[in-house]
N, C-alpha and C positions, 0 to 999 in steps of 0.2 A: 261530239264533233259531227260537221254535215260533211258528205259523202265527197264534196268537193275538195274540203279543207284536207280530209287525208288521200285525198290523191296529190292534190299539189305539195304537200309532203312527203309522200311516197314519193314523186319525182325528184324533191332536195334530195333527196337521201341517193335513189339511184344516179344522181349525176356523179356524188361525191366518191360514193363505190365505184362506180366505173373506171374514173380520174385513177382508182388505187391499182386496179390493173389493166384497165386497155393497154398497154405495152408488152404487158409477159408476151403473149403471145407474136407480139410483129418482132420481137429484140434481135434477131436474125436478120431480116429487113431494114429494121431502122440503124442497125451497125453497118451495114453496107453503104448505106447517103451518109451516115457520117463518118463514117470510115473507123469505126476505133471496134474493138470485141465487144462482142454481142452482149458480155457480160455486165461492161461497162452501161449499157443502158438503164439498169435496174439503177444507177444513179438517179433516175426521173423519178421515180416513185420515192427515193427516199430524200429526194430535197420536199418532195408534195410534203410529203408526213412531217420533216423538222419544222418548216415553217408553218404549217398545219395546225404541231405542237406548239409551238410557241406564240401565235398569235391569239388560240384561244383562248390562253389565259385572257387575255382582255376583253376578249367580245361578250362572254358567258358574262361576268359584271354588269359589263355595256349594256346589255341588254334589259340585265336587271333592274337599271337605273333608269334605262333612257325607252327601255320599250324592243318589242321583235320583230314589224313589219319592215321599217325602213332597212339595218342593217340586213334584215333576208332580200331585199330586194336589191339592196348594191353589190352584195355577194356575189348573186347571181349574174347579173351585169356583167362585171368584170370576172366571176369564172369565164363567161361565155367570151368576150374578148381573148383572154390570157388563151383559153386551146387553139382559139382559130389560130391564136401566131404561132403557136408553136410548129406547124409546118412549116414553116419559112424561118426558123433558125438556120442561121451560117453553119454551125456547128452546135455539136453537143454542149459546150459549156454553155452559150445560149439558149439550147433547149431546155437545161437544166434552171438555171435561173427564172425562166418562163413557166416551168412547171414547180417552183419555189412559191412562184407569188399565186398563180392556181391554189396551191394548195392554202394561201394565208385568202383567198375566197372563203374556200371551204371550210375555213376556221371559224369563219363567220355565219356560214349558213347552217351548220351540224348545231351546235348548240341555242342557237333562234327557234330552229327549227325541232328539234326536241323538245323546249322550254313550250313551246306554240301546244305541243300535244298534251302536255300537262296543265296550261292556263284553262285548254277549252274543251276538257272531258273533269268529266265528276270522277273523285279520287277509287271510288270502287272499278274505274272503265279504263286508269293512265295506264295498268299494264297490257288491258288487249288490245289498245289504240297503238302502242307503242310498237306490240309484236305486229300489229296491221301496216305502221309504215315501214319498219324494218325489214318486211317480206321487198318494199323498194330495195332496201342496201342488199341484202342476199341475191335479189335477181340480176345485180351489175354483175354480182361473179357468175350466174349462168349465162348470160347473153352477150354482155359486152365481151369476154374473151372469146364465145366462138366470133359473133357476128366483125370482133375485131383481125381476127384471123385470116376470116373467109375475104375481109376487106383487102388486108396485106396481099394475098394472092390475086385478087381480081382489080380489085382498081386504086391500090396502094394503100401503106398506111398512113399517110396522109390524112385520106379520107374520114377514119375514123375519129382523128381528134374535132374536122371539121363537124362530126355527126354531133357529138359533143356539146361543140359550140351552141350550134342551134337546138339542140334536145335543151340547154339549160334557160336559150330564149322563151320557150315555149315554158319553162319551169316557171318565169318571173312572170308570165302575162295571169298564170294559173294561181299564184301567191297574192298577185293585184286585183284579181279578180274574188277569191273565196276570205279573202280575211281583212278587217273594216281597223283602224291602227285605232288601238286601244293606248289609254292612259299605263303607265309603269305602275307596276304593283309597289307593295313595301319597301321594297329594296330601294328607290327611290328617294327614301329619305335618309339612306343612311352614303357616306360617304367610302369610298373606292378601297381603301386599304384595309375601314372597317368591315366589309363587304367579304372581303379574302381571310380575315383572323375572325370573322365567327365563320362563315364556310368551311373553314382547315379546323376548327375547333365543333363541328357536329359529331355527335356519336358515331362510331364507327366509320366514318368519312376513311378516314387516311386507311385504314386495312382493306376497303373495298377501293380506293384509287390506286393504291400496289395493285389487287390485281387488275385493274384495269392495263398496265402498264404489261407488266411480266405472265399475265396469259393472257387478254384479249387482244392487248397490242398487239403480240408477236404469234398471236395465232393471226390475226387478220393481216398479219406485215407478210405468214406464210404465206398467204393465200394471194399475197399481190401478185409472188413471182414460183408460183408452184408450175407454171406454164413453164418456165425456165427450165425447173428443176425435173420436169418431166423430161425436158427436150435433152437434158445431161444422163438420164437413166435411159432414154429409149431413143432409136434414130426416125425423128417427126417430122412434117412439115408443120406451117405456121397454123394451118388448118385443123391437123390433129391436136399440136399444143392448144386451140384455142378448147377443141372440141371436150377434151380432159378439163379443163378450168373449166369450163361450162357444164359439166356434168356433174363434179365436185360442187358447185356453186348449189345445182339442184338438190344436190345431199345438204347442202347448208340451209337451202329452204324448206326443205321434209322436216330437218330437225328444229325449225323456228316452228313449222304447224304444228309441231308435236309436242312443244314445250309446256303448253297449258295445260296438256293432259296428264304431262310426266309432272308437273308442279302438283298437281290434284291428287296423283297414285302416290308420291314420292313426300311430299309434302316440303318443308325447306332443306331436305336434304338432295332434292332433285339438283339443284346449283354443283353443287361442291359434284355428284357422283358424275353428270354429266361433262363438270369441267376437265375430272382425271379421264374422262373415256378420250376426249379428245386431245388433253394432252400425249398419252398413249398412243392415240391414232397416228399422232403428229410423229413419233415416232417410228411407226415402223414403214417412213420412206427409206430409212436405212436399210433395210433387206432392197437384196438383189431381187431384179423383176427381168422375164423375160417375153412381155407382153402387155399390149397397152389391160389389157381385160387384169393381167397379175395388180395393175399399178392402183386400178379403180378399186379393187377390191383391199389395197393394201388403205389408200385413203379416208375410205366410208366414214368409219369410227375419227378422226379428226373434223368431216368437214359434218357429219351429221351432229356433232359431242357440240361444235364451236354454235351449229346452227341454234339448239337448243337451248345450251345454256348461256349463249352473249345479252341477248332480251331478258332473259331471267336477271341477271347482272346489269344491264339499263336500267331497269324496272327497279329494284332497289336502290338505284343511286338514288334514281330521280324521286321516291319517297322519303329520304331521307330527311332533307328541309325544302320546305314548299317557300320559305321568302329567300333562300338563296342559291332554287333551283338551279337557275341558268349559270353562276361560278360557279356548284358542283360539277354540271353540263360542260362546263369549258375546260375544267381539271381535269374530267374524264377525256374529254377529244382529244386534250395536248397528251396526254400520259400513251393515249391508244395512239395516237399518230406519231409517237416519240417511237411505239415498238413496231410499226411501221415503218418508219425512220429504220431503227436499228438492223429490223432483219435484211431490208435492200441494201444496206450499206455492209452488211457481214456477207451476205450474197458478195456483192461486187469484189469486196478483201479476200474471200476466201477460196470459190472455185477456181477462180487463175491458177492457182498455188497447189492446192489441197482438192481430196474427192470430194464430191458432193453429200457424200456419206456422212462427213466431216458435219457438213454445212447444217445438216437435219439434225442431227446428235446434237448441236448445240443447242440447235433454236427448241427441238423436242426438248431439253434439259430444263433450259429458263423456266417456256410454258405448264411442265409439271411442278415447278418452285412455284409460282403463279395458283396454281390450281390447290395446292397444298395449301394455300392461307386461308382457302371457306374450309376447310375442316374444322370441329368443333375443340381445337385442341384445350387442352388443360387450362389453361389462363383465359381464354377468353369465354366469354359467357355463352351457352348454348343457341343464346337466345338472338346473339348478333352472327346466326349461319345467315 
């Protein structure tokens, strides 16, 4: 790949991370213009993810049949539409349906735009290319939650979504510009249904799409509204919450640079050890903290564990079959955007009611179920870690 092609997918990627949490941080803010509990906002992020989930199953196909450029470039279009309006929702259930169809963009551009990395890198290069544009999705959680923060206090959250809008104009002029619309591979000749029962029928497909679901979803579903859940353990402004997600975010990219090396020391055991550190990590926002310093130090081990080994877990899927790449790619989005989905929506059901302590216990629970299926257990072969 030329140097152009993974920046403009480095930018797909960072527009769609962003969309997952620019809110944590304003939800203080944006519950006041719309008048309902701040907790209620994490509704946004989890209509992004259902509809996220469920659209992708068709794009990944789409793709495969009909080609990646055209679908990356209407994606992005109508991302950048769908945020501008979201400032000018009446109300939240407005803004939610607005951030529904965002996310059914983003269904479209995630799996194009991963399938793009693999058509046009030789099969010895798809995992470093991968972890090169995925250093985009890891830097939404450093940048967009502070720079979304520092927004809310100075010239509104508004602002932020409008940032958005136009960061993902500039995304489409960058995808129009570096990549020339190729003919459809294989998949092509095979028809839509058959497309999805040989995909769900590749070797080890469905034990690596679990855990797509139940630890990367719902590690990356934490990480949408860990700004929240900072702001329920310690007393923050929008600025501080953002500055915590943004820092956590930088532990998620330390541990992306670091995975090539821990895949080399470690070898296919690197996956599975890194996925229980971070499950673990994820865990222990349940101890009590009395300092933003206690809280970073309690995170490390989740956002550096998810850094590491989420690309190590791409990088496998997408090896898996090379002619029904992009429905793998699309299985994977809707599964992780599904736990995505999930954890915003167990956010919103839970902390009204219950402590937040509650809320971690859970989601840390699932993501160790998750992280427990790359172990090499007795029935399955050594050879599918």
């Amino acid at each position: 790949m030329q140097t152009p092609q993974i920046a403009a997918l480095f930018a797909c990627l960072f527009l769609i991370g962003s969309a997952e949490v620019v809110a944590g941080p304003m939800m203080s803010a944006m519950s006041v213009d719309f008048g309902v509990r701040s907790s209620a906002i994490a509704y946004l992020p989890a209509a992004y993810g259902l509809s996220y989930g469920a659209v992708a199953l068709i794009a990944g196909p789409l793709s495969d049949r009909w080609g990646r450029k055209l679908p990356l470039q209407a994606g992005l279009l109508g991302f950048a539409l769908l945020n501008a309006s979201i400032p000018g929702a009446a109300h939240l259930p407005a803004a939610i349906v607005l951030s529904a169809l965002a996310g059914l963009c983003a269904a479209i551009i995630q799996p194009n735009a991963l399938s793009l990395v693999a058509d046009e890198s030789p099969p010895e290069q798809v995992g470093r290319r991968l972890g090169q544009v995925f250093i985009g999705l890891m830097l939404a959680f450093v940048l967009t939650p502070v720079l979304a923060g520092r927004l809310a206090d100075t010239l509104g959250w508004r602002s932020a979504y409008y940032a958005l809008a136009l960061l993902s104009v500039l995304a489409w002029l960058a995808v129009t510009r570096a990549f020339a619309r190729r003919p459809p591979g294989a998949g092509a000749r095979t028809d839509f249904l058959t497309m999805h029962r040989q995909a769900w029928r590749t070797i080890d497909v469905r034990r690596r799409l679990s855990v797509s679901y139940l630890w990367l979803g719902w590690l990356a579903g934490f990480g949408a509204v860990v700004a929240e859940v900072a702001a329920r353990k310690l007393p923050l402004s929008p600025t501080d919450t953002g500055l915590i997600a943004g820092f956590f975010g930088l532990a998620v990219i330390a541990g992306n640079l670091a995975g090539a090396r821990l895949h080399r020391a470690l070898g296919q055991a690197a996956l599975p050890v890194m996925a229980i550190v971070a499950a673990l990590g994820l865990l222990g926002f349940m101890l009590p903290v009395e300092s933003m310093a206690q809280l970073l130090l309690l995170g490390l081990p989740w956002a550096f564990g998810y850094g590491c080994a989420g690309p190590l877990h791409h990088a496998r899927l997408s090896a898996l079959s090379e002619r029904y790449r992009g429905t793998i790619n699309s299985y994977h989005a809707s599964l992780l955007n599904l736990g995505i989905f999930s954890v915003s929506f167990l956010l919103g059901a839970v902390v009204p009611h219950f402590p937040v302590t509650l809320f971690c216990a859970l989601v840390g629970a699932v993501t160790l179920l998750g992280a427990c299926l790359l172990l090499p257990w007795p029935r399955l072969s050594i050879t599918t870690w």
